[in-house]
C-alpha positions in Angstrom: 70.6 68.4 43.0 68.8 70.1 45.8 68.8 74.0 46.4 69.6 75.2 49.7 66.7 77.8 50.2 68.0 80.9 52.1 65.8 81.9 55.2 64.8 85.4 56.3 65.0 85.2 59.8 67.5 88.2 61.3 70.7 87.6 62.5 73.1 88.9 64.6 77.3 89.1 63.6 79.8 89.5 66.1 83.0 90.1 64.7 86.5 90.7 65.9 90.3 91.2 64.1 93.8 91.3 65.1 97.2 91.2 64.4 100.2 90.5 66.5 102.8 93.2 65.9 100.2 95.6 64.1 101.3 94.9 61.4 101.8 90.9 61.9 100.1 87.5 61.4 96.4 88.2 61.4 93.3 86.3 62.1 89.8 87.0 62.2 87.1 85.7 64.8 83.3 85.5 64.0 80.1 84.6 65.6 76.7 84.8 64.1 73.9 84.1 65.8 70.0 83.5 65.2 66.8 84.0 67.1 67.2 83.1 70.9 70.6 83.6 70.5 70.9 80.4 68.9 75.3 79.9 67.5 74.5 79.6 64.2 78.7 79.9 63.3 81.2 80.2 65.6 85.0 80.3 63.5 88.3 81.6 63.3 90.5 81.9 60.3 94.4 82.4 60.0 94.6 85.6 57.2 97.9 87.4 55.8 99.7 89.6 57.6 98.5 92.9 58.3 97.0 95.5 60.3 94.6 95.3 63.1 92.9 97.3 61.3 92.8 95.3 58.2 91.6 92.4 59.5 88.8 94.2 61.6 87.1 94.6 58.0 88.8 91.2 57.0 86.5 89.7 59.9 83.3 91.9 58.4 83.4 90.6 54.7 84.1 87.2 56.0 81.1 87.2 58.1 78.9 89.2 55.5 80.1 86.5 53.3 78.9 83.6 55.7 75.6 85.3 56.6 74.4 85.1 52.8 74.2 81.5 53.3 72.2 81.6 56.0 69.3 84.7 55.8 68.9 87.4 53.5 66.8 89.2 55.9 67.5 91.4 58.4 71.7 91.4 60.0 72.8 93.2 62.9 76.6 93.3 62.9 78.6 93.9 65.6 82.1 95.2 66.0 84.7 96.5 69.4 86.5 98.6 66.6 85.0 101.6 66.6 87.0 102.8 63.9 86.3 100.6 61.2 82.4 101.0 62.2 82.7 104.7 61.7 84.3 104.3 58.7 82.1 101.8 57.0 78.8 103.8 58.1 80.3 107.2 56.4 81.0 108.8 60.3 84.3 109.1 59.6 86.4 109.6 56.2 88.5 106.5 54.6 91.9 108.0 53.5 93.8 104.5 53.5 93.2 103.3 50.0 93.4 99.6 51.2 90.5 100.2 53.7 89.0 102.5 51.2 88.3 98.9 48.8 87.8 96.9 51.9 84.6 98.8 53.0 83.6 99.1 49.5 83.6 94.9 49.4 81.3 94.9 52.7 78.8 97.4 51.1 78.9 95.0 48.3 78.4 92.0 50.3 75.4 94.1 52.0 73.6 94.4 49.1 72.5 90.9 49.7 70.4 91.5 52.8 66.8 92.7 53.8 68.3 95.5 56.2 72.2 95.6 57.4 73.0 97.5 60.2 77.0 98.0 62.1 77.2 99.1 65.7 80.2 99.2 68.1 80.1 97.6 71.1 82.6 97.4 73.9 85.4 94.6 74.0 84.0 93.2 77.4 80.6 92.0 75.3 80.5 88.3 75.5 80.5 87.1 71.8 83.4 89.7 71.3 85.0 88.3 73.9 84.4 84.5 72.1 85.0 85.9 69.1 88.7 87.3 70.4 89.4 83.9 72.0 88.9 82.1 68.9 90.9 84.2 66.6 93.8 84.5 69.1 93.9 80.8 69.1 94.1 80.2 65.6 96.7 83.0 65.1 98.8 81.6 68.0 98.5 78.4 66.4 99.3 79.1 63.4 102.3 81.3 64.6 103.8 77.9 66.4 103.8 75.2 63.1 105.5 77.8 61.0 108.2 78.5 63.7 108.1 74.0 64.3 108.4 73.8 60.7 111.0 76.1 60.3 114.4 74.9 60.2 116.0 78.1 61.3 117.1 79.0 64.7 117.1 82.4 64.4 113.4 82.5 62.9 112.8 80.8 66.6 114.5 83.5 68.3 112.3 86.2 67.3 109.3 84.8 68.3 110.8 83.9 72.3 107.6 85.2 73.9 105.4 83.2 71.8 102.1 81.3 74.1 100.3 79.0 71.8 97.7 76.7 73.3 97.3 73.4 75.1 94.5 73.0 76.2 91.6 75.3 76.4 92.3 76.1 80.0 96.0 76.2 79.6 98.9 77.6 77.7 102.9 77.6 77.4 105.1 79.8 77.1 108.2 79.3 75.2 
């Protein structure tokens, strides 16, 4: 069998959570990328319900987890939640106990690189903005073949305003 050698060339994570109903069904959005801003993983994944906060650091390990199979040098991670950056770097104090053992898993997962660092940047960045499309999609999509596959009416009726997507440049609302 051949081993996968692990490079040491620096990346870059953009990373982005949400919920709908805070807390609701949750996804997570990431986007590494290499030198010349090369996409090296662009993905979106449906999570459990929970907090926009939650999955914020959901979308962190997940991306910490992905970026060990690509470098072990240098990452540069990116986040528009301000809050779970200051938390992670020690700015601001974790009293949620759930968030407490969800920054201790990124440290973990840090351990793994070179050099980590975690910055905030604003919403209106571009591979935040990718990273927010992506994740709203899947959790959208998700959100529509649970209430298709539900055989109850009034499951239906609580999700009226649902939009879930067409096409990329397009979307419904029920």
């Amino acid at each position: 069998m051949k081993k996968r050698t692990v490079s040491h060339q620096p990346v870059d994570i953009y990373t982005d959570g949400g919920s709908q109903g805070n807390p609701g069904p949750s996804a997570i959005g990431v986007v590494i990328v290499g030198d010349n801003d090369k996409e090296l993983l662009a993905k979106a994944k449906v999570i459990r319900d929970g907090t926009n906060n939650v999955a914020e650091y959901r979308a962190l390990i997940y991306a910490l987890k992905k970026a060990r199979k690509l470098t072990r040098g240098s990452v540069m991670c990116w986040s528009d939640s301000r809050l779970m950056v200051n938390q992670v770097t020690g700015v601001f104090q974790i009293r949620d106990p759930k968030l407490k053992r969800l920054a201790k898993k990124a440290h973990k997962l840090a351990r793994a690189f070179d050099e980590v660092g975690l910055m905030h940047v604003p919403r209106s960045h571009p591979r935040i903005q990718q990273a927010d499309r992506m994740l709203n999609i899947a959790r959208n999509s998700a959100r529509w073949n649970r209430i298709r596959n539900s055989s109850s009416c009034e499951e239906f009726s609580q999700h009226d305003r649902l939009i879930y997507p067409l096409h990329a440049k397009q979307s419904r609302r029920l």
